[in-house]
C-alpha positions as CSV (number, residue, x, y, z in Angstrom):
1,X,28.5,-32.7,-3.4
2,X,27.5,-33.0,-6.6
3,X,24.7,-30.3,-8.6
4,X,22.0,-33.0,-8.6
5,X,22.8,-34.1,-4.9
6,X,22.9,-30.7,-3.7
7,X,19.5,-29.5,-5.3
8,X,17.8,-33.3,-4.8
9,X,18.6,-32.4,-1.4
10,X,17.0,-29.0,-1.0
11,X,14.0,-29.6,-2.6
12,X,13.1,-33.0,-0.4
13,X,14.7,-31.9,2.8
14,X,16.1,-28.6,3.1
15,X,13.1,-26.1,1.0
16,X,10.7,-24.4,3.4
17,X,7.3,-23.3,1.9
18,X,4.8,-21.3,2.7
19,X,3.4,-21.5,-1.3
20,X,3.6,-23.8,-4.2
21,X,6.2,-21.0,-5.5
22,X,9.4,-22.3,-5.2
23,X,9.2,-25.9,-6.6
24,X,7.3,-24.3,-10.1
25,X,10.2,-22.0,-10.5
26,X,12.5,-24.5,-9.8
27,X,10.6,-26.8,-12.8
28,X,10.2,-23.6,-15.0
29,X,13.9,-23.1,-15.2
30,X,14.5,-27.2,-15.3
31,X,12.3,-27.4,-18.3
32,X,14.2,-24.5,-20.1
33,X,17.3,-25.7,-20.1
34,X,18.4,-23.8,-16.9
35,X,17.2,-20.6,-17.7
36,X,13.8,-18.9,-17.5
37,X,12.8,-14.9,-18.0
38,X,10.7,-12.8,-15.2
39,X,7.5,-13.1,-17.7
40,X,7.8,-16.9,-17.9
41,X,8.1,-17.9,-14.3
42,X,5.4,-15.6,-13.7
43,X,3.1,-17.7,-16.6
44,X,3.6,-20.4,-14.8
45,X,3.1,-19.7,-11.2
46,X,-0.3,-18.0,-12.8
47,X,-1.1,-21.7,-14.2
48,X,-0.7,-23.2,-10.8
49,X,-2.6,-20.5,-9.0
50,X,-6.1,-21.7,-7.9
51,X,-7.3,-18.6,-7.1
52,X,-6.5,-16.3,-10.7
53,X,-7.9,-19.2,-12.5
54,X,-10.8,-19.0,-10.3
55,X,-10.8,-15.0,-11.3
56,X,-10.8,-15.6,-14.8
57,X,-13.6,-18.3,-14.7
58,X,-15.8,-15.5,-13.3
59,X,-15.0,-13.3,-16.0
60,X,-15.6,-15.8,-18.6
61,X,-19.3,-16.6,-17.3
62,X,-20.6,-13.6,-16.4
63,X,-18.6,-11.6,-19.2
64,X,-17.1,-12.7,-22.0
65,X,-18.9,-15.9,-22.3
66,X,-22.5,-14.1,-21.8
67,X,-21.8,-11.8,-24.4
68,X,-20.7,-14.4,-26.9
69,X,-23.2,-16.6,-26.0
70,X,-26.6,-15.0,-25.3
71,X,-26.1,-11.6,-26.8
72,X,-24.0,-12.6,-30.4
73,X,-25.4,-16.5,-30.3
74,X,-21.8,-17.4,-31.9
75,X,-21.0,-20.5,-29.3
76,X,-22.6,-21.9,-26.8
77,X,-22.6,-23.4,-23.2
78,X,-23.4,-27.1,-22.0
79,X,-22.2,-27.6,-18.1
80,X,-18.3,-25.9,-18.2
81,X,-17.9,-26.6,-21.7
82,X,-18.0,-23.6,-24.7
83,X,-18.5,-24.3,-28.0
84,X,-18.1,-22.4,-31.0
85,X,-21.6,-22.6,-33.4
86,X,-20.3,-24.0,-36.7
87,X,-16.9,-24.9,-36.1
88,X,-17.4,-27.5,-38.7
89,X,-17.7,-25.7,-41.2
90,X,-14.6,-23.9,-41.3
91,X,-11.5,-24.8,-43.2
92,X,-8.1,-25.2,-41.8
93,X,-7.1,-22.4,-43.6
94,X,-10.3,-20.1,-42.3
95,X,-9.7,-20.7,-38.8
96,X,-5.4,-19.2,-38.8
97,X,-7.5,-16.2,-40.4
98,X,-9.7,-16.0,-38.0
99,X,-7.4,-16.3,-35.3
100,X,-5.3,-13.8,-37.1
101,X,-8.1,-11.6,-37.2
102,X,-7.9,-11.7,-33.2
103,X,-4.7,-11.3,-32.7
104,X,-4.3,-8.1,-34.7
105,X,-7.7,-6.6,-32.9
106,X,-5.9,-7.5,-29.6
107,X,-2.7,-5.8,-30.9
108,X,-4.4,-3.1,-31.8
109,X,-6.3,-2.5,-28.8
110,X,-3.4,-2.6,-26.2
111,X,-1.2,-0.8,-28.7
112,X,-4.0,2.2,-28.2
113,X,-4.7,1.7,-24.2
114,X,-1.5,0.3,-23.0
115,X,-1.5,-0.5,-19.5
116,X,-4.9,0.2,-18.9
117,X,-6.6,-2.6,-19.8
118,X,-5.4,-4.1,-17.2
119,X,-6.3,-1.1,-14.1
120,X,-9.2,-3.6,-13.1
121,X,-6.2,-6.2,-11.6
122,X,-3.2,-3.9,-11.1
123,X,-5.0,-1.0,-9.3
124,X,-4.2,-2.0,-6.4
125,X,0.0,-2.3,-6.8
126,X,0.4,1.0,-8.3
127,X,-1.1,2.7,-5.0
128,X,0.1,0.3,-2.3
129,X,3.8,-0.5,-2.1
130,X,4.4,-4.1,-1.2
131,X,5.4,-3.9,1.9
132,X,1.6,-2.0,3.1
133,X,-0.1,-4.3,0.5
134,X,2.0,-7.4,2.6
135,X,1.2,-5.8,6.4
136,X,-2.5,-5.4,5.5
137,X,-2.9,-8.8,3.8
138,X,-0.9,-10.0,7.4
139,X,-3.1,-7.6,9.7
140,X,-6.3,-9.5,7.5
141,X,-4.7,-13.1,8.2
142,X,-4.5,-12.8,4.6
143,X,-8.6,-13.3,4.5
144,X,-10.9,-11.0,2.9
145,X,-12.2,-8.4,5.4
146,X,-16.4,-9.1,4.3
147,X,-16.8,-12.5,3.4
148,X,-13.3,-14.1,4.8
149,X,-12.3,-16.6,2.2
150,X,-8.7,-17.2,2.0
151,X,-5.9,-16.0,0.0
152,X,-5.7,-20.0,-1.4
153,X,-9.3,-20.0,-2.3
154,X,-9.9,-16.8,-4.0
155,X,-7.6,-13.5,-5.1
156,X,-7.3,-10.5,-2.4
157,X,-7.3,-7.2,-3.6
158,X,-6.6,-3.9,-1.7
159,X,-9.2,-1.8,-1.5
160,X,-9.4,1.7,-0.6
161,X,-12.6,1.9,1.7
162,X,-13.2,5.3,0.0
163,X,-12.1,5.8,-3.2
164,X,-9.4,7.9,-4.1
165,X,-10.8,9.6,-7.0
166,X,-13.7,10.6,-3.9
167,X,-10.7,12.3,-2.1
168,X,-9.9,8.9,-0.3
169,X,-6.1,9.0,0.8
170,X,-3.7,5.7,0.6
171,X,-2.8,5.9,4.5
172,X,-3.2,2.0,5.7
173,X,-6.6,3.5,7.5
174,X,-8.5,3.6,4.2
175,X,-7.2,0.6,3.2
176,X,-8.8,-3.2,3.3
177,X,-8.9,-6.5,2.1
178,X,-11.2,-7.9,0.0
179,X,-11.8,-11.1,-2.4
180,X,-12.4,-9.7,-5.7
181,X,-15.8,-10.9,-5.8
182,X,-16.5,-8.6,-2.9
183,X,-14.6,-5.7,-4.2
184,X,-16.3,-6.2,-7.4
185,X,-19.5,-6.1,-5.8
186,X,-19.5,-3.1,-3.6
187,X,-18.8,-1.2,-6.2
188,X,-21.5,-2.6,-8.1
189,X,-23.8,-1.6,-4.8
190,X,-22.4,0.8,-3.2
191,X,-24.2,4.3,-3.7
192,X,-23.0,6.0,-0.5
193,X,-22.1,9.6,-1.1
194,X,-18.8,9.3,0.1
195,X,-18.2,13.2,-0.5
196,X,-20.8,13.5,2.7
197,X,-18.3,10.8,4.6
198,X,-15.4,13.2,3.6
199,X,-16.9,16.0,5.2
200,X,-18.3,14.3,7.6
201,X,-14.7,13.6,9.2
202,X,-14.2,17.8,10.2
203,X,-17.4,17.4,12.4
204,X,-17.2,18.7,16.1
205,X,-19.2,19.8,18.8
206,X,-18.9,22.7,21.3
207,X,-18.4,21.6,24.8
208,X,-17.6,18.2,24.5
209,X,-14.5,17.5,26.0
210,X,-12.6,15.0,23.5
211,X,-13.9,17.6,20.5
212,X,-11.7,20.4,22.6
213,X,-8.9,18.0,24.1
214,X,-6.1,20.1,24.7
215,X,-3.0,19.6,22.1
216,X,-0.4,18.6,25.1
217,X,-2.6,15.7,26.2
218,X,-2.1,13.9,22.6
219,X,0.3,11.3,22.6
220,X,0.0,10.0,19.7
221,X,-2.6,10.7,16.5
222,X,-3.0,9.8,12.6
223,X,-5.1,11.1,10.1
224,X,-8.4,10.1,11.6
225,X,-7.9,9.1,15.1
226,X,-6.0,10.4,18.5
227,X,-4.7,8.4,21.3
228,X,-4.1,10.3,25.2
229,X,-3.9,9.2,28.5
230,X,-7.2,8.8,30.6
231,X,-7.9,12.0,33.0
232,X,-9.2,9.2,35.6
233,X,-6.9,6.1,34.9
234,X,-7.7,2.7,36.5
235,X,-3.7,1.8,36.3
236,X,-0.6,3.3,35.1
237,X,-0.9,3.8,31.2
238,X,-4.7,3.6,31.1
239,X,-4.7,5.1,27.7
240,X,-8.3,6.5,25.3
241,X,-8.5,6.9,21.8
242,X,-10.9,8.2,20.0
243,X,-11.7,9.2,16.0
244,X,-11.1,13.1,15.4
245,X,-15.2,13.5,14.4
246,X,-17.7,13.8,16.9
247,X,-19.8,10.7,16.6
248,X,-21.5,9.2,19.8
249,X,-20.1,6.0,19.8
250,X,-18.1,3.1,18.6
251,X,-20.9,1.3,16.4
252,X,-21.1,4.5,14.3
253,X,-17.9,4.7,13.5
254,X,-16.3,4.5,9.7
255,X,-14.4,1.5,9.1
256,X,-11.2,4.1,8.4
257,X,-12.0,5.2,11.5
258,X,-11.8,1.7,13.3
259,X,-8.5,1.0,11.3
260,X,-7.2,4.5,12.1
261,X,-7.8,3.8,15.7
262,X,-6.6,0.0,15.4
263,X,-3.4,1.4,14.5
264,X,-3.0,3.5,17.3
265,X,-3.9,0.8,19.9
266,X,-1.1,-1.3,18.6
267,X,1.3,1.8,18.8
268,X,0.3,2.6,22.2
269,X,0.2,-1.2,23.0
270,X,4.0,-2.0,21.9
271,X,5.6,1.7,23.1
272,X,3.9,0.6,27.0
273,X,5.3,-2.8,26.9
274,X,8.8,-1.2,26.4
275,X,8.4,1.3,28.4
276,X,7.1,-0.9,31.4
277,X,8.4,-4.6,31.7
278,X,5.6,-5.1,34.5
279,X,2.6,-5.2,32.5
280,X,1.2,-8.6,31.3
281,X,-1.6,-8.0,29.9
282,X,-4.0,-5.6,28.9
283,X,-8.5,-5.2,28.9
284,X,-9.5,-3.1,25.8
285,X,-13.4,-1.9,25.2
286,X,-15.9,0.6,25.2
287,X,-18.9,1.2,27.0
288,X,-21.8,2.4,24.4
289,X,-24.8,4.5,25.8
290,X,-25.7,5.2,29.2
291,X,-27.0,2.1,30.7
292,X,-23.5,0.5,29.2
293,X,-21.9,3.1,31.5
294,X,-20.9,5.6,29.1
295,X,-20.3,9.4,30.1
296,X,-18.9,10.9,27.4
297,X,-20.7,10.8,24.6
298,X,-17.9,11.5,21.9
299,X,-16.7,7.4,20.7
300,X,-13.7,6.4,22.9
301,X,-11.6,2.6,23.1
302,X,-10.1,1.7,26.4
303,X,-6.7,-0.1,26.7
304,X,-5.8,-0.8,30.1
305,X,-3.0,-2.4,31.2
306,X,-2.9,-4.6,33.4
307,X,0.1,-6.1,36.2
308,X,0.3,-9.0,38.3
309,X,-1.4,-8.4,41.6
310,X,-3.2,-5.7,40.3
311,X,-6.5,-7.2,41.8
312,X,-7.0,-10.1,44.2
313,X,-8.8,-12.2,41.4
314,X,-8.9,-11.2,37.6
315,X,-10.3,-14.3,36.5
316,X,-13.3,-13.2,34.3
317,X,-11.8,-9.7,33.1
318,X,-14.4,-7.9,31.1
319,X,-17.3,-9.6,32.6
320,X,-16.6,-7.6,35.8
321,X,-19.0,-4.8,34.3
322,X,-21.7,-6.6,36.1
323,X,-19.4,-7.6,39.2
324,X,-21.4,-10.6,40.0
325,X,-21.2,-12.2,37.1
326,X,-17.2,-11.6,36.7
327,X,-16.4,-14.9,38.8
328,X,-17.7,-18.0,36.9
């Protein structure tokens, strides 16, 4: 089989894609001859990428373009289109100085900052190895976490719920996802005193039994959150976990919190599947305040499993809180 059959062949039959990716390299290195540096593949999936273009628009508007525009009054804007205020009027000769002129204040600028420059887009990859960055853009259906616009609309980001130069750690529980528009904007509008959140997390209360829950009941815990078996279980594996700070119940928890405790359910979930080929499924909740059922007022999540047979009719699962209305 010939070169041109053989590649012909992947690229009409054979190539799998989950992204535009792998045809645009494949022209890149076409179009040079064969062979194509990291930097220049990487120019040119950035060209076909909807969703850094998108990025750069923003910053063009509501930055760079508004400071040219209304604060310096050298162009101006009609619809999408800039134009430079008395363009005209330069030679040929005036506008390579010009554009000289740039260049060397761009030289000069990353020649003094380096890297930096850039912090506001690369943040996120020099705290999050790929492989976290890649399970918490999975675990988000690669959707921002706030708005939920996809990864093909708009560019996700990693953000650590509280920052790390507030004492926020890079454990997957103070991570999310978020478009850049929403990450930009909660920082913009964010004024929580996140030093109040930190302390916040050694809170307990004397006498409440989940505050005082003795260290050879844990199964399981993470830096915010601790899974045990239920005192009182409603099946085999009936398992509670619960955030490390007293707080009342689940609607006032953190969101590290919720992802803290997130990860533990799936732990637990996955460990009582091996260990117990009988169970099929599983209820998960939490009752909050007293008319909900709730006894203990320290925040707790339910995972139950469940096994065939378990109960004459579990058609309606949850709703059975109010048994009547469990059949429908």
């Amino acid at each position: 089989m010939s070169k041109f059959v053989q590649l012909r062949k992947f690229i009409t039959e054979d190539m799998r894609m989950s992204h535009v990716y792998q045809p645009v390299m494949l022209i890149e290195l076409l179009e040079r001859n064969g062979a194509a540096s990291v930097a220049e593949i990487a120019q040119s999936l950035l060209l076909t990428d909807r969703s850094q273009i998108e990025y750069y628009e923003s910053i063009t508007k509501n930055m760079v373009g508004k400071v040219l525009t209304k604060n310096r009054r050298l162009t101006s804007k009609d619809g999408d289109q800039y134009s430079l205020d008395g363009f005209d009027q330069l030679t040929k000769s005036q506008v390579e100085e010009l554009i000289s002129c740039c260049q060397e204040r761009i030289n000069n600028y990353v020649g003094s900052r380096g890297g930096r420059i850039w912090a506001h887009r690369s943040k996120s990859a020099g705290y999050v190895s790929g492989s976290l960055r890649y399970n918490l853009l999975k675990k988000a259906k690669f959707r921002c976490e706030l708005c939920g616009i996809p990864a093909d609309e708009k560019a996700l980001e990693v953000d650590h719920i509280i920052p790390r130069n507030k004492g926020g750690s890079d454990d997957a529980s103070n991570l999310q996802i978020l478009c850049y528009s929403c990450n930009a904007s909660k920082r913009d509008t964010d004024n929580t005193d996140f030093r109040s959140v930190l302390d916040s997390y050694s809170e307990r209360e004397s006498g409440c039994p989940f505050c005082e829950l003795p260290k050879e009941r844990i199964v399981a815990e993470n830096e915010l959150a601790i899974w045990f078996y239920d005192g009182y279980p409603v099946t085999k594996g009936h398992s509670l976990f619960i955030p490390k700070r007293h707080v009342s119940d689940y609607f006032n928890l953190f969101k590290p919190e919720r992802n803290a405790i997130d990860a533990l359910v799936e732990q637990a979930r996955q460990e009582l599947l091996a260990q117990d080929e009988s169970i099929l499924g599983f209820n998960i909740g939490a009752n909050s305040g007293k008319v909900a059922g709730q006894t203990v007022f320290h925040a707790h999540l339910h995972l139950i499993p469940r096994r065939e047979g378990d109960v004459e009719n579990p058609r309606g699962g949850v709703r059975g809180v109010i048994p009547l209305k469990q059949q429908y």
